[in-house]
C-alpha positions as MATLAB code, in Angstrom:
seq = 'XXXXXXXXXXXXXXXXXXXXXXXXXXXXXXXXXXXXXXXXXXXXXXXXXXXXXXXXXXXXXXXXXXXXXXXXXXXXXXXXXXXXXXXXXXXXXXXXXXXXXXXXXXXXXXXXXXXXXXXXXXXXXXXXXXXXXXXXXXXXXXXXXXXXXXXXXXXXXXXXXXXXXXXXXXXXXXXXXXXX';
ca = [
      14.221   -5.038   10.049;
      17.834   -3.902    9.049;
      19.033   -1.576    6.143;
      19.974   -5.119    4.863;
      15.653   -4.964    3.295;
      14.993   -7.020    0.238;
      12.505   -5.393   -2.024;
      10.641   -7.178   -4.479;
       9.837   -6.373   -7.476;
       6.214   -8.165   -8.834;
       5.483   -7.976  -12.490;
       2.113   -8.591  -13.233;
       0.888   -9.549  -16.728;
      -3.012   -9.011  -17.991;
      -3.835  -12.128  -19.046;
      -5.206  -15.242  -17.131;
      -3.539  -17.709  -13.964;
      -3.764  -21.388  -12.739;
      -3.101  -22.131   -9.292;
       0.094  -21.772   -6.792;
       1.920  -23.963   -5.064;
       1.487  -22.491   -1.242;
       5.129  -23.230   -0.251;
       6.624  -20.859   -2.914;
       5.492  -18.266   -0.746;
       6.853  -14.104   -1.424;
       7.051  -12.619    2.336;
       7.366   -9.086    1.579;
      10.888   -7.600    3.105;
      11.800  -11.298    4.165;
      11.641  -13.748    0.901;
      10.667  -14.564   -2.532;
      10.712  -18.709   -2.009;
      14.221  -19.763   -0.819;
      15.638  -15.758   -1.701;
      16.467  -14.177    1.122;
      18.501  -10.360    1.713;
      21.319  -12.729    2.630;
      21.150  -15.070   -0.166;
      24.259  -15.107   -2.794;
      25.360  -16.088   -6.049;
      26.629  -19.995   -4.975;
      23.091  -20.326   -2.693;
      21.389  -19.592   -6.201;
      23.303  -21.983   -8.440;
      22.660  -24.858   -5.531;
      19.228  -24.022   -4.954;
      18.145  -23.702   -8.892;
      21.183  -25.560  -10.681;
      23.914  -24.183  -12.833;
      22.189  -24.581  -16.077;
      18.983  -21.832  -14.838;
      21.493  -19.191  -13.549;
      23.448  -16.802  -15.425;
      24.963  -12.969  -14.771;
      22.579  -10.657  -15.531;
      22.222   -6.827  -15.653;
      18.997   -6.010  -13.426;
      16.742   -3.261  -14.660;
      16.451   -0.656  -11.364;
      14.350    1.960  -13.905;
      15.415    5.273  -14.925;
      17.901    3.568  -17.266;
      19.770    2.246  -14.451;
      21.117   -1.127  -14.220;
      22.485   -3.530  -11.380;
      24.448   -6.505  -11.495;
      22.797   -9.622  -10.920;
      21.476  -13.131  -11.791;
      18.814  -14.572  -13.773;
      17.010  -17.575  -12.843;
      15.424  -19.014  -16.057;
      12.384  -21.769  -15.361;
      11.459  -24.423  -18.747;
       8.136  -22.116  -19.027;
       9.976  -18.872  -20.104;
       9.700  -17.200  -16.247;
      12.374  -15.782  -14.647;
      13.271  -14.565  -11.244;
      16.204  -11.620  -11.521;
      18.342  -11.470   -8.338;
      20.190   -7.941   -7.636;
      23.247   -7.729   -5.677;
      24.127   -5.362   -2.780;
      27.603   -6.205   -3.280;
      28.523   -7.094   -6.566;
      32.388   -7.481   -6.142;
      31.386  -10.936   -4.226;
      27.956  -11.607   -5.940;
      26.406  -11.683   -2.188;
      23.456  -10.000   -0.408;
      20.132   -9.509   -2.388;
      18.439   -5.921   -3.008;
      15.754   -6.207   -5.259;
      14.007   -9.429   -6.862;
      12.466   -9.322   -9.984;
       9.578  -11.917  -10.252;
       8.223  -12.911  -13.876;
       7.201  -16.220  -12.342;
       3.729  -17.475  -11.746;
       4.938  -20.282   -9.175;
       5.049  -17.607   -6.306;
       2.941  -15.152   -4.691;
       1.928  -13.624   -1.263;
       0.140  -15.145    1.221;
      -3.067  -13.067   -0.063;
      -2.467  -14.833   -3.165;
      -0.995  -11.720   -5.257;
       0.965  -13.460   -8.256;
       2.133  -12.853  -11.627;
      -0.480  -13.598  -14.149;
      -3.497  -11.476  -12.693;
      -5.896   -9.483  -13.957;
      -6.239   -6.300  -13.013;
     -10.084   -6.742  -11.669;
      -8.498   -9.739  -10.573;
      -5.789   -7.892   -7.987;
      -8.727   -4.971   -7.549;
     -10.952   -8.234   -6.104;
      -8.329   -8.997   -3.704;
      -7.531   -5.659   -2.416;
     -11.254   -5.097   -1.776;
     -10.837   -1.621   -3.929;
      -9.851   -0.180   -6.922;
      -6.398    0.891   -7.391;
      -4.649    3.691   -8.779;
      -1.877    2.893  -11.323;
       0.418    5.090  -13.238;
      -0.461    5.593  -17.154;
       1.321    3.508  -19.525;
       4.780    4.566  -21.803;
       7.084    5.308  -19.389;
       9.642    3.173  -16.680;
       7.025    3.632  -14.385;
       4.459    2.745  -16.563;
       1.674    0.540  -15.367;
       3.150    0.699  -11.285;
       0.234    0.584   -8.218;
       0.516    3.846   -6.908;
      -1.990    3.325   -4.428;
      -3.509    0.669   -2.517;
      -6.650    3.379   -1.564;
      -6.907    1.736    2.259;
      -7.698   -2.070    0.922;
      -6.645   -5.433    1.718;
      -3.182   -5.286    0.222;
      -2.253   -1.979    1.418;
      -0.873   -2.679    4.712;
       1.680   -5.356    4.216;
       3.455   -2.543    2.393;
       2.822   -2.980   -1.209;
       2.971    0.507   -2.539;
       5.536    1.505   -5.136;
       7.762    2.555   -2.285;
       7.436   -0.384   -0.206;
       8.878   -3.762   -0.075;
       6.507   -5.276   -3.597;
       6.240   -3.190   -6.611;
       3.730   -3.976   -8.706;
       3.804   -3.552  -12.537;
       0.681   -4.088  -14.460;
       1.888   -4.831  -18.209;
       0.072   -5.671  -21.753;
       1.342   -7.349  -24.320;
       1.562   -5.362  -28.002;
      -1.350   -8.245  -28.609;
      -3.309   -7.335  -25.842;
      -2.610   -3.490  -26.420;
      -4.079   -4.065  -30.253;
      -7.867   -5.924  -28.826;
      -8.523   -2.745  -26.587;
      -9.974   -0.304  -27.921;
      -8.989    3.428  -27.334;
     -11.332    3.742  -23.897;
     -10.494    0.461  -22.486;
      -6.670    1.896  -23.264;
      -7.131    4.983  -22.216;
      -9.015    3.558  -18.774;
      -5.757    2.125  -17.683;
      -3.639    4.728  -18.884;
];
């Protein structure tokens, strides 16, 4: 693969998922559905329609932001598209996907638990503590299923576990502190 990578960004949210269409499939370092490294900001608009896409400033952590697109779906998920060149709005570098309509061919989505992503990988993981950019980020796979298609925090999928304040407010201080 060429310097021209795509990583991908995976947000995923504790709190329940339906099934996944198949054919909105992430390939890690290839594509998130029809998002490739070489996708721009016209392939966008005619693949998801004017009215979904708008500029956006992607999120890259440490305060840092890129310019890109957002993708808005009818069910509040989003996929954010950053730009490797942003003077023609061409060439993707990092995909942000808050969308439960997509996921890996191991079936890691937005929308899982974390015993739920644990149950795939065959192992438990090791995630950063909460409160900071980094917050909530696999930091290791520890040698399961998921760990050799590259989906470490320096690899082609980052994945975020997140709670909502709701969610933070039903745990109690252990469960919290468990996970953080």
């Amino acid at each position: 693969m060429t310097s021209t990578r795509t990583s991908i960004v995976v947000f995923l949210l504790l709190f329940a998922a339906d099934a996944r269409p198949q054919e909105a499939l992430i390939v890690p370092g290839v594509r998130v559905g029809a998002i490739t490294a070489e996708t721009g900001e016209a392939d966008l608009i005619s693949v998801f329609g004017r009215d979904r896409f708008s500029a956006h400033k992607v999120g890259m952590g440490e305060g840092n932001v890129c310019d890109g697109a957002l993708i808005r779906f009818d069910n509040e998920e989003s996929l954010a598209v950053a730009w490797r060149d942003r003077t023609t709005k061409t060439g993707v570098s990092q995909v942000v996907v808050r969308s439960r309509s997509l996921q890996t061919k191991e079936g890691l989505r937005v929308g899982l638990s974390l015993a739920e992503v644990e149950s795939l990988n065959g192992k438990p993981l090791i995630i950063n503590g909460f409160g900071w950019d980094y917050g909530g980020v696999v930091n290791s796979w520890e040698g399961g299923r998921l760990a050799p298609i590259g989906l470490t925090h320096d690899g082609d999928v980052r994945v975020w576990f997140a709670t909502t304040r709701e969610q933070e407010t039903q745990l109690s201080r252990n469960e919290y502190a468990s996970v953080s």
